[in-house]
N, CA, C and O atoms as a GROMACS GRO file, in nm:
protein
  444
    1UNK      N    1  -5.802   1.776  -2.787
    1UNK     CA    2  -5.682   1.811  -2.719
    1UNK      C    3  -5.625   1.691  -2.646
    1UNK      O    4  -5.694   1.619  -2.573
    2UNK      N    5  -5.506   1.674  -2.667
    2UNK     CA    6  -5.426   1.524  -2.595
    2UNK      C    7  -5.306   1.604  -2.513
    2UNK      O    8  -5.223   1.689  -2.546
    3UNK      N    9  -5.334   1.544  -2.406
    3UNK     CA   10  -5.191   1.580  -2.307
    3UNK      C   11  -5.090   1.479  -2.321
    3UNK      O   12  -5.084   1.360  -2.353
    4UNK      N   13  -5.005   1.580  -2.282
    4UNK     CA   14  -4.871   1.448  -2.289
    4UNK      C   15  -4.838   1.408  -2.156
    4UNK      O   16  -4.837   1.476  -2.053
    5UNK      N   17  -4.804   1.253  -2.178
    5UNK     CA   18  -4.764   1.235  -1.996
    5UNK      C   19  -4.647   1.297  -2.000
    5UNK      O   20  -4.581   1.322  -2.101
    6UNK      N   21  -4.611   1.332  -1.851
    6UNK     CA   22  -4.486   1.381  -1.829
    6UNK      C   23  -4.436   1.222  -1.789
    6UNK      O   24  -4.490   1.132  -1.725
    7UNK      N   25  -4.318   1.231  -1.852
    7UNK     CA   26  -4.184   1.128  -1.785
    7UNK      C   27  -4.152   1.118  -1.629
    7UNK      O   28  -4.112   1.212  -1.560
    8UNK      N   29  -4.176   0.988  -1.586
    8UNK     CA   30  -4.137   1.014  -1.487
    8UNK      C   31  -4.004   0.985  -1.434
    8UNK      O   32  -3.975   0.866  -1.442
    9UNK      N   33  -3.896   1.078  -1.370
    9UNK     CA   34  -3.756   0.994  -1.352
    9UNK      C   35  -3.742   0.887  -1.317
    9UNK      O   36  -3.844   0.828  -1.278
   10UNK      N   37  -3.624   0.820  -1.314
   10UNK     CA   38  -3.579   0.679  -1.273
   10UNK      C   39  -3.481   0.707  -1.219
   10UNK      O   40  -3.393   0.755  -1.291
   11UNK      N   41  -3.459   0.696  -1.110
   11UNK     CA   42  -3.343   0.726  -0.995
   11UNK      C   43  -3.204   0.610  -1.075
   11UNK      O   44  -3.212   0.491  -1.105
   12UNK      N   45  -3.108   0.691  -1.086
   12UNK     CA   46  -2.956   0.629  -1.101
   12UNK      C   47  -2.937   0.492  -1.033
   12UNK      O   48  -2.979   0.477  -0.918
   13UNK      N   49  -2.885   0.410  -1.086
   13UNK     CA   50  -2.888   0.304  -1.032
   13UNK      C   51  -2.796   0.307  -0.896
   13UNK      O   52  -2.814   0.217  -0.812
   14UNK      N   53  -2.696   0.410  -0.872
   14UNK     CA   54  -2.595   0.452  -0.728
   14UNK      C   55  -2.673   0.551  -0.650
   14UNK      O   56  -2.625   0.591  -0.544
   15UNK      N   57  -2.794   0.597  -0.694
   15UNK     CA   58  -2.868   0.703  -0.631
   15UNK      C   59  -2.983   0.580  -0.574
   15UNK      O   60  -3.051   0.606  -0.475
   16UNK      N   61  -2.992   0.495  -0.619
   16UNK     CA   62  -3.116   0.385  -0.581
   16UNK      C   63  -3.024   0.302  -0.484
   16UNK      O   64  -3.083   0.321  -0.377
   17UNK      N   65  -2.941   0.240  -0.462
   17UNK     CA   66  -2.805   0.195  -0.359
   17UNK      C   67  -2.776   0.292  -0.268
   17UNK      O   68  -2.754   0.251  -0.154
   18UNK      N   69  -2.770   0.422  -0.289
   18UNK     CA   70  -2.694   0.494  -0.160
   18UNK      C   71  -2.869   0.550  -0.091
   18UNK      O   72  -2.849   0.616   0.011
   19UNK      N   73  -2.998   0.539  -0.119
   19UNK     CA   74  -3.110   0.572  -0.074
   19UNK      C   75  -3.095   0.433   0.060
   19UNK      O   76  -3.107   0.449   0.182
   20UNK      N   77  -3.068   0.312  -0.010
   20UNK     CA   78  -3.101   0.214   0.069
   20UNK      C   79  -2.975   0.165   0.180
   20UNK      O   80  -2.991   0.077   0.264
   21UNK      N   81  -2.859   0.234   0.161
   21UNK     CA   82  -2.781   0.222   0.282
   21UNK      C   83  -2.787   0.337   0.426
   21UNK      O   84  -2.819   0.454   0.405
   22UNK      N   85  -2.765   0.306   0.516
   22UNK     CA   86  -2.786   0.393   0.596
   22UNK      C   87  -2.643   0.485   0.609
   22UNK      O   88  -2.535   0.428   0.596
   23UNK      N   89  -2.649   0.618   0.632
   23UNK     CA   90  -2.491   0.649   0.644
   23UNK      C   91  -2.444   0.679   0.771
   23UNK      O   92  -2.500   0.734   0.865
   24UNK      N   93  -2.299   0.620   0.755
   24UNK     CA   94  -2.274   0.666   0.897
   24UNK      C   95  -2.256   0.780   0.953
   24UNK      O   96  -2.274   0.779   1.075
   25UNK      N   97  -2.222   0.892   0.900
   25UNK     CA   98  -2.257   1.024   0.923
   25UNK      C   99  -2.334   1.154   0.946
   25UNK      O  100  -2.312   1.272   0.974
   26UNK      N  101  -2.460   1.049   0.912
   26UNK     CA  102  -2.602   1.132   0.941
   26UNK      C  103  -2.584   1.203   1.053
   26UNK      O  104  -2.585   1.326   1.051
   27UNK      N  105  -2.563   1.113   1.196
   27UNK     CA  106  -2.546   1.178   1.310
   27UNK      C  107  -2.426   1.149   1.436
   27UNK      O  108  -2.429   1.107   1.552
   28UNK      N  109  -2.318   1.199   1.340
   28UNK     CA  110  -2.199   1.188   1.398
   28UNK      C  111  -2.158   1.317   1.475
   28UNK      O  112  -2.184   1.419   1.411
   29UNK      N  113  -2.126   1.329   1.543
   29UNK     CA  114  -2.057   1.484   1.643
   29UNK      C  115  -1.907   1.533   1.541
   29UNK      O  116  -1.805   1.473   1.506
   30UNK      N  117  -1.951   1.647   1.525
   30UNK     CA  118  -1.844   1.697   1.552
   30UNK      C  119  -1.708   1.684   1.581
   30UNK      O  120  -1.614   1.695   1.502
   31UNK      N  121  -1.702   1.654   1.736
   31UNK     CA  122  -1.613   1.569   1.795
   31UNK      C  123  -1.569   1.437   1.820
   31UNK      O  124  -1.472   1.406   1.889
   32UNK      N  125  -1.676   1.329   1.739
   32UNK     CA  126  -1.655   1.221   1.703
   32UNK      C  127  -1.630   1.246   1.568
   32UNK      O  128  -1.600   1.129   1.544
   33UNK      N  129  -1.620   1.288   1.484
   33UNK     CA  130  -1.568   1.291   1.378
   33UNK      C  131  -1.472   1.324   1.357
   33UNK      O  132  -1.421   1.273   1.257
   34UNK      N  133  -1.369   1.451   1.452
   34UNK     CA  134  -1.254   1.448   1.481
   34UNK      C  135  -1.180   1.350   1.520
   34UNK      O  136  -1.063   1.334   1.488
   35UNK      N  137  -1.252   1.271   1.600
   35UNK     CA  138  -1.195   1.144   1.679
   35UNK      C  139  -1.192   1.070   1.542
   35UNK      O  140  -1.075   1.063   1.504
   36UNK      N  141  -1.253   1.028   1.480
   36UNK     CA  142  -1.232   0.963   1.372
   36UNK      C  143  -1.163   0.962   1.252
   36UNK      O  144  -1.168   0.865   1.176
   37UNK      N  145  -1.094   1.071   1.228
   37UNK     CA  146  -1.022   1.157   1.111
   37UNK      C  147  -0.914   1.111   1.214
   37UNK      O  148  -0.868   1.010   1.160
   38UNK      N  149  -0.836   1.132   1.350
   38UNK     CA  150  -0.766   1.076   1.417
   38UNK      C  151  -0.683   0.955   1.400
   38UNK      O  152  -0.563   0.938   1.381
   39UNK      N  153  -0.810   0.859   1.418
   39UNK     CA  154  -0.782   0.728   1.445
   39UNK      C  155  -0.724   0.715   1.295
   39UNK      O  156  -0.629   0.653   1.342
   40UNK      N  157  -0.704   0.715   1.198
   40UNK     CA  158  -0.686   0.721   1.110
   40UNK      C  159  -0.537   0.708   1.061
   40UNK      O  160  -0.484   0.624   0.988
   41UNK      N  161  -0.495   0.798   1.113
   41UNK     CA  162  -0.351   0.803   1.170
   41UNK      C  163  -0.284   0.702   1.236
   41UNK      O  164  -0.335   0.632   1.324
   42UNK      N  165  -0.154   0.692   1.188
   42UNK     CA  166  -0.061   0.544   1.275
   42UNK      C  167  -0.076   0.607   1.388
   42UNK      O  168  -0.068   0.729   1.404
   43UNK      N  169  -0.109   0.480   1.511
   43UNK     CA  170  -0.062   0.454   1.632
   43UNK      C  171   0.031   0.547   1.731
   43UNK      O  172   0.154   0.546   1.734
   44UNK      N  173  -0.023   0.597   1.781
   44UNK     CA  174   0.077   0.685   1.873
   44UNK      C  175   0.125   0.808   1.835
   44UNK      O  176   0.212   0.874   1.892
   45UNK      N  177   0.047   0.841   1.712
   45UNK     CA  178   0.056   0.989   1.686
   45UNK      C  179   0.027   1.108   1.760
   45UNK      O  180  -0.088   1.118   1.803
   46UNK      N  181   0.136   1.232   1.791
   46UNK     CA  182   0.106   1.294   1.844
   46UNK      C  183   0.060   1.442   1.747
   46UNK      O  184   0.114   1.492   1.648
   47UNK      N  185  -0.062   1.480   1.826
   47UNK     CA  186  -0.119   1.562   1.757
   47UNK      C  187  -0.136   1.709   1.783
   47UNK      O  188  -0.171   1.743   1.896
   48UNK      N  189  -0.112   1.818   1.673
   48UNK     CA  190  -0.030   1.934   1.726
   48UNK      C  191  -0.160   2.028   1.705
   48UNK      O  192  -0.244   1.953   1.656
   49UNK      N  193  -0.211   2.142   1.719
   49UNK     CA  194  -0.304   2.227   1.727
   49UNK      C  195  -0.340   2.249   1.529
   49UNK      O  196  -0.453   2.256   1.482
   50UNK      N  197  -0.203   2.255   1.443
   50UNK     CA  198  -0.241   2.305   1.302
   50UNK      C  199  -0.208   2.115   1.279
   50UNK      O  200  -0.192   2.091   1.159
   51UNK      N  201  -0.201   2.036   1.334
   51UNK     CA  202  -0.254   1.928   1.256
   51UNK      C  203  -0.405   1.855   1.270
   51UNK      O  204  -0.459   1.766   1.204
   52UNK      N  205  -0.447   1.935   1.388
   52UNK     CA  206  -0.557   1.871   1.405
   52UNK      C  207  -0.682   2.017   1.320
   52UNK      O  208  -0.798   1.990   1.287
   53UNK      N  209  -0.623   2.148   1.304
   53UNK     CA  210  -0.689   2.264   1.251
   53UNK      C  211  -0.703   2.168   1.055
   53UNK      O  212  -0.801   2.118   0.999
   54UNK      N  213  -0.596   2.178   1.024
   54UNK     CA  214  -0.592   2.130   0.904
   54UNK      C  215  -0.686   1.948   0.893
   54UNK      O  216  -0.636   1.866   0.816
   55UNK      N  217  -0.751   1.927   0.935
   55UNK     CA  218  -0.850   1.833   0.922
   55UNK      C  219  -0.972   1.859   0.888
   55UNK      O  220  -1.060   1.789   0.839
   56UNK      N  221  -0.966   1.999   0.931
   56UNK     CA  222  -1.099   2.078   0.895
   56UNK      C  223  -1.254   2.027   0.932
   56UNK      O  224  -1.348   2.044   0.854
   57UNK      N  225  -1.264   1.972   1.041
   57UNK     CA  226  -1.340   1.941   1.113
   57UNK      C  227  -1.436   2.068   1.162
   57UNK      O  228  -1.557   2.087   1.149
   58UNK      N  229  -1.339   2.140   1.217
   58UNK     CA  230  -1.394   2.259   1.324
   58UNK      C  231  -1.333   2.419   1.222
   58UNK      O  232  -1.215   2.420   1.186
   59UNK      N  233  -1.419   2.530   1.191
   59UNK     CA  234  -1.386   2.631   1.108
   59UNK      C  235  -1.371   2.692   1.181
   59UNK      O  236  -1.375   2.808   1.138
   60UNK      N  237  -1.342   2.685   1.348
   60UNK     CA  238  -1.255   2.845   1.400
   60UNK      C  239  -1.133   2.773   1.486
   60UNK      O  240  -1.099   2.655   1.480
   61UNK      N  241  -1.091   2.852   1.546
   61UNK     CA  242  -0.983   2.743   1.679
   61UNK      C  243  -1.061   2.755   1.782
   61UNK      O  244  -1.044   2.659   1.857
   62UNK      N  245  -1.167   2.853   1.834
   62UNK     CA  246  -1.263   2.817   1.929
   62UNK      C  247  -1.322   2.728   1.917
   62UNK      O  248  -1.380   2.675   2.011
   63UNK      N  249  -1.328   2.676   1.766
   63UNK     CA  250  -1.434   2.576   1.788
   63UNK      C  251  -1.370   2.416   1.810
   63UNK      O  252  -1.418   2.321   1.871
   64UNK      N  253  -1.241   2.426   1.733
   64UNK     CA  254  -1.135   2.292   1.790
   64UNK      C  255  -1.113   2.333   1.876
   64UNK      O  256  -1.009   2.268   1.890
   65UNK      N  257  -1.121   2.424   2.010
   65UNK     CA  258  -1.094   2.377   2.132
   65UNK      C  259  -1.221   2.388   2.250
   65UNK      O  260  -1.221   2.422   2.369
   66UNK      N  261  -1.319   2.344   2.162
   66UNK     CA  262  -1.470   2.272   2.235
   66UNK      C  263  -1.455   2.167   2.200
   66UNK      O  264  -1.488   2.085   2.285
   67UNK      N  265  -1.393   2.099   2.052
   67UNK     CA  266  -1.440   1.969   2.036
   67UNK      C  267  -1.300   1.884   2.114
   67UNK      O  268  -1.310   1.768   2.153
   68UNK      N  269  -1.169   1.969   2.127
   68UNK     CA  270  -1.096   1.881   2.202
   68UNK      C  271  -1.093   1.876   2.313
   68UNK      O  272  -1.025   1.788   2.364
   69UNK      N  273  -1.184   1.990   2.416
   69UNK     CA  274  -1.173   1.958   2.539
   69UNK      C  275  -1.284   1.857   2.564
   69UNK      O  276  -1.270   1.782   2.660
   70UNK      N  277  -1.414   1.845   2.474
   70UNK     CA  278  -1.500   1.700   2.506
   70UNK      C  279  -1.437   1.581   2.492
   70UNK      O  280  -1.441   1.484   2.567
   71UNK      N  281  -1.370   1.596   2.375
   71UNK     CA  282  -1.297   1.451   2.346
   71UNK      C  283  -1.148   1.436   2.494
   71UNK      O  284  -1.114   1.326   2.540
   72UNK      N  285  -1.089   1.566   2.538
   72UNK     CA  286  -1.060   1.550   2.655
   72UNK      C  287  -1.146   1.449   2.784
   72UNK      O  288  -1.121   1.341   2.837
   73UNK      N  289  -1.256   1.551   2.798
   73UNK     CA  290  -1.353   1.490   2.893
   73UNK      C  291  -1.423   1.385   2.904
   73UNK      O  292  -1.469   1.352   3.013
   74UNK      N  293  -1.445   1.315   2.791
   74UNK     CA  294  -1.443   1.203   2.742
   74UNK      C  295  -1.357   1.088   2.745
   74UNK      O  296  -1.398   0.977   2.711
   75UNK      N  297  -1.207   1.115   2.795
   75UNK     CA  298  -1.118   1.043   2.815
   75UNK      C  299  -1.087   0.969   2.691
   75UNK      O  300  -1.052   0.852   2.697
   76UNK      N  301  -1.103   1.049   2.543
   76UNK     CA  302  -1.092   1.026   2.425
   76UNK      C  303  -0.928   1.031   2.386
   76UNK      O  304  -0.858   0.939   2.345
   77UNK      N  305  -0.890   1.167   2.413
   77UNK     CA  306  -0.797   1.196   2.395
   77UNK      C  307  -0.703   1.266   2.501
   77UNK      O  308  -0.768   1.312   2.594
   78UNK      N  309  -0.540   1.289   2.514
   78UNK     CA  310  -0.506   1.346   2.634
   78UNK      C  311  -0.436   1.466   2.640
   78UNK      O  312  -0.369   1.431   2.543
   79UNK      N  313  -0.391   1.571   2.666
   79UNK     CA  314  -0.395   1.664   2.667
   79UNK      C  315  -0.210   1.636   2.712
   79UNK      O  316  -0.176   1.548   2.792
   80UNK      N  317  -0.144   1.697   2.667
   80UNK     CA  318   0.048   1.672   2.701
   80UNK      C  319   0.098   1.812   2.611
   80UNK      O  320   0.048   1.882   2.523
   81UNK      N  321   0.217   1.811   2.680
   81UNK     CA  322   0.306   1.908   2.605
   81UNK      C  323   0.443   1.900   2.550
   81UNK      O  324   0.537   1.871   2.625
   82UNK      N  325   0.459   1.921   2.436
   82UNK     CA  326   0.611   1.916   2.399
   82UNK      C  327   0.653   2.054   2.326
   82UNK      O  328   0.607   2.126   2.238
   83UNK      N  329   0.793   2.051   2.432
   83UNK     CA  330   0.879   2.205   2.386
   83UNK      C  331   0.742   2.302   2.418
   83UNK      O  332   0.701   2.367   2.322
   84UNK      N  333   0.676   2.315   2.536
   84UNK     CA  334   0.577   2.409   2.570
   84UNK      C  335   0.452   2.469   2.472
   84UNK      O  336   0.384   2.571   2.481
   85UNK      N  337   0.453   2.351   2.371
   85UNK     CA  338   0.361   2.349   2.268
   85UNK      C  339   0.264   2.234   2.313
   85UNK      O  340   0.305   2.126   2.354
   86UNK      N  341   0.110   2.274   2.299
   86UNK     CA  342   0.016   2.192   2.347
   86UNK      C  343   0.019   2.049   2.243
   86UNK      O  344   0.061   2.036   2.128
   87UNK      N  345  -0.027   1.979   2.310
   87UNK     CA  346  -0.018   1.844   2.194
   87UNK      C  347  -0.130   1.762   2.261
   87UNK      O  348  -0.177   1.786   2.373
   88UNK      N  349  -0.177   1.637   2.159
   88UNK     CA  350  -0.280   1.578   2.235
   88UNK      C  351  -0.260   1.409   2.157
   88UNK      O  352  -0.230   1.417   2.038
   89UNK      N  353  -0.269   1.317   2.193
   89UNK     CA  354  -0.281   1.154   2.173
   89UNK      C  355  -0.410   1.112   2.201
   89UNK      O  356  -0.490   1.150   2.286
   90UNK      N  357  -0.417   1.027   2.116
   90UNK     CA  358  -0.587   0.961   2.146
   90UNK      C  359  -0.561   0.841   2.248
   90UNK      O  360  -0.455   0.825   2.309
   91UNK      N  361  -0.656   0.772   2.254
   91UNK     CA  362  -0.673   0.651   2.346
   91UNK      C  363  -0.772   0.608   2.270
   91UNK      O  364  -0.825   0.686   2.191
   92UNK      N  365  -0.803   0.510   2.277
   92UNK     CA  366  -0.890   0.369   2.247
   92UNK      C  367  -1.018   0.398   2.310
   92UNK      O  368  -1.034   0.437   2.426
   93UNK      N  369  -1.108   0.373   2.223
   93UNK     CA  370  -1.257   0.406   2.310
   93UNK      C  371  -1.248   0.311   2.462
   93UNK      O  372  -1.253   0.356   2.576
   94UNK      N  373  -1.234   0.166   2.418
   94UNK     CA  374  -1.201   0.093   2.512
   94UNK      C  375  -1.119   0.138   2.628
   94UNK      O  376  -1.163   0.107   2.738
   95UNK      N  377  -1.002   0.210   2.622
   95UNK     CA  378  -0.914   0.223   2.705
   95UNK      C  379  -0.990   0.368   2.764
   95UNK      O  380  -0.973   0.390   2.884
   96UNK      N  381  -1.039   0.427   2.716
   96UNK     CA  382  -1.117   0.586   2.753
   96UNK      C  383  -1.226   0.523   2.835
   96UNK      O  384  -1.235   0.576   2.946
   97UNK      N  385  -1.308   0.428   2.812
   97UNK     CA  386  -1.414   0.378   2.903
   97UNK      C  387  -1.383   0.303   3.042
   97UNK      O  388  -1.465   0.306   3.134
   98UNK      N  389  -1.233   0.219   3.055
   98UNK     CA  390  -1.188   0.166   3.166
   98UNK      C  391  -1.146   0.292   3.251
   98UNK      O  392  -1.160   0.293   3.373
   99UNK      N  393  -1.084   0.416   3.166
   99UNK     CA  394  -1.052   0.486   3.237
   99UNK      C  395  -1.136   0.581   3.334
   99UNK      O  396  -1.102   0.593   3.452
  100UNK      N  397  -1.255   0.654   3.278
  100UNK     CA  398  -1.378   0.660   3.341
  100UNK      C  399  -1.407   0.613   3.436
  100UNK      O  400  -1.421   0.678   3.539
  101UNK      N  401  -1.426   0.463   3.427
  101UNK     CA  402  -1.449   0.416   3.505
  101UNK      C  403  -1.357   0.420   3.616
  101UNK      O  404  -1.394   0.479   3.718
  102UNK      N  405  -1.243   0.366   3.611
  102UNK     CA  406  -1.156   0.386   3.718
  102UNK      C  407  -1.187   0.560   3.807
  102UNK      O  408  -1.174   0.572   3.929
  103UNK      N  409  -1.214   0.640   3.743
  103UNK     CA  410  -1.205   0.779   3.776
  103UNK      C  411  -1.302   0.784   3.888
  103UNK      O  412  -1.291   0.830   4.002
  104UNK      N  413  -1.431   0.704   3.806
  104UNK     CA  414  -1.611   0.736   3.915
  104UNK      C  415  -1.594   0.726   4.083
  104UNK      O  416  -1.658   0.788   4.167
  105UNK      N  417  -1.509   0.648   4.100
  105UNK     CA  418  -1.505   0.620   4.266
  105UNK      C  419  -1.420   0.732   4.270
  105UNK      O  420  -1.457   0.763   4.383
  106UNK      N  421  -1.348   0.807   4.247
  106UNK     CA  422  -1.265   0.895   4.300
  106UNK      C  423  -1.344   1.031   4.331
  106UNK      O  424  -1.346   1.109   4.426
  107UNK      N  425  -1.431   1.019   4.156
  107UNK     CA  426  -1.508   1.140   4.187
  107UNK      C  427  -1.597   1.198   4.253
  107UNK      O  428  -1.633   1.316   4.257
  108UNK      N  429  -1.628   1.111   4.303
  108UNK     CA  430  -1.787   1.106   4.358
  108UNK      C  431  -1.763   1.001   4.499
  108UNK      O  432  -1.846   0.916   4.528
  109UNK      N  433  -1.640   1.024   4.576
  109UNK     CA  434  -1.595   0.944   4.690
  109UNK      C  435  -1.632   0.818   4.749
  109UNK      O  436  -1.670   0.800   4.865
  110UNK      N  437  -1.616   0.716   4.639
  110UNK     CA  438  -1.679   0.604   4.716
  110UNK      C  439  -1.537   0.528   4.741
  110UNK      O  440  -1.531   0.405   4.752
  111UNK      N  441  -1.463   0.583   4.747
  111UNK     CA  442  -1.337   0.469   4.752
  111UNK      C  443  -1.320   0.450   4.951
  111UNK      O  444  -1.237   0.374   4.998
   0.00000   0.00000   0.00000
């Protein structure tokens, strides 16, 4: 009696490349990934509740309005209104981190 070897696979040569890159999405938020589908967008875009739904980030509107009030709190993005319709603009990580900062002495009374 002779066995047969079994074959062993050979990983795709794009399946052997994408094993050895790391991705950037492994462990991205939610709400950084909104932020990022964002930035994406020209400069100074203002962003309306069904343009930021239609990104499909978040599958309820409860749940886009957890990830925009972090990215709020975060000083990611800002919260404005036009014609009494909610709207929101990003900021610059950079410019979200000076702003923070500027905030800490206020919050916490050291000024």
């Amino acid at each position: 009696m002779t066995s047969a070897a079994t074959p062993v696979p050979v990983p795709k040569e794009e399946d052997a490349t994408a094993a050895q890159q790391p991705s950037n999405d492994i462990n991205i938020s939610p709400a950084d990934a909104l932020y990022d589908k964002c930035v994406e967008r020209s400069a100074g875009t203002v962003f309306f509740q069904r343009d930021l739904s239609n990104m499909q980030v978040a599958e309820t509107i409860a749940e886009l309005t957890m990830l925009l009030q972090e990215l709020c709190d975060r000083h990611l993005m800002k919260l404005m209104t036009l014609d009494n319709e909610p709207c929101w603009k990003l900021r610059s990580r950079s410019d979200a981190d000076k702003y923070a900062d500027a905030l800490l002495p206020l919050i916490y009374g050291l000024c």
